[in-house]
N, C-alpha and C positions, 0 to 999 in steps of 0.2 A: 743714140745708137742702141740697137735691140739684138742682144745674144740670147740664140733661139739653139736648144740641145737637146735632140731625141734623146729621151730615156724612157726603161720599162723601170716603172716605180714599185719598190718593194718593201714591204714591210717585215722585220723581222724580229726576234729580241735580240739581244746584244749579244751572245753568244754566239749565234746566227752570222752575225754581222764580221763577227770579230773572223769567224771562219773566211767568210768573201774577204776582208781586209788580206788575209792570208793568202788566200788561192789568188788575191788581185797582184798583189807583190812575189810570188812565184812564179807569176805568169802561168800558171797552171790551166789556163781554158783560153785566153789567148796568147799569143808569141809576143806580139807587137802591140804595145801603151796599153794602156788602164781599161778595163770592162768597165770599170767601178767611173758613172759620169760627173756626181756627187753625192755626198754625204749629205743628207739634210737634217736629220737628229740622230739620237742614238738606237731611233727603233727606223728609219726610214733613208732609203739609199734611191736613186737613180744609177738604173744598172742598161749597158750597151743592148741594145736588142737580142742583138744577132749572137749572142752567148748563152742565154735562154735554155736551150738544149745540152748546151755540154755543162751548164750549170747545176742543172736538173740531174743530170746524169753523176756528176761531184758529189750531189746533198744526197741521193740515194745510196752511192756508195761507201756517204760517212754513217748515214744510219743502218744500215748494213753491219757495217764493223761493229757498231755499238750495240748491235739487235743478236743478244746469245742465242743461239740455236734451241729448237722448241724440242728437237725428240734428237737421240743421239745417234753415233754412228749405226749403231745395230738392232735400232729399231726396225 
């Protein structure tokens, strides 16, 4: 018997990774079961297609938070 699982395969470092672990288990980009299809190493995941975008949208607004602003308020 052949188990056959769409995933979009992603490469990340493990800091990366450890984040999706997080937003997988808060359900933070979907309601309902796991984005995350599987884990294959610690740099390489199969991730649910169709989450893609709001994914995208999560990784921009963590590097955002972490990206100090370039010229101040009264500039």
């Amino acid at each position: 018997m052949v188990n056959v699982e769409k995933g979009l395969l992603v490469t990340t470092d493990p800091a990366m990774q450890q984040f999706l672990k997080h937003l997988d288990q808060e359900r933070a980009v979907q309601q309902s079961g796991s984005f995350i299809v599987r884990e294959l190493d610690e740099r390489h995941m199969l991730i649910d297609p169709r989450v893609r975008t709001q994914l995208d949208q999560k990784i921009d607004d963590l590097m955002d938070s972490l990206t100090p602003e370039q010229f101040g308020k009264d500039a």
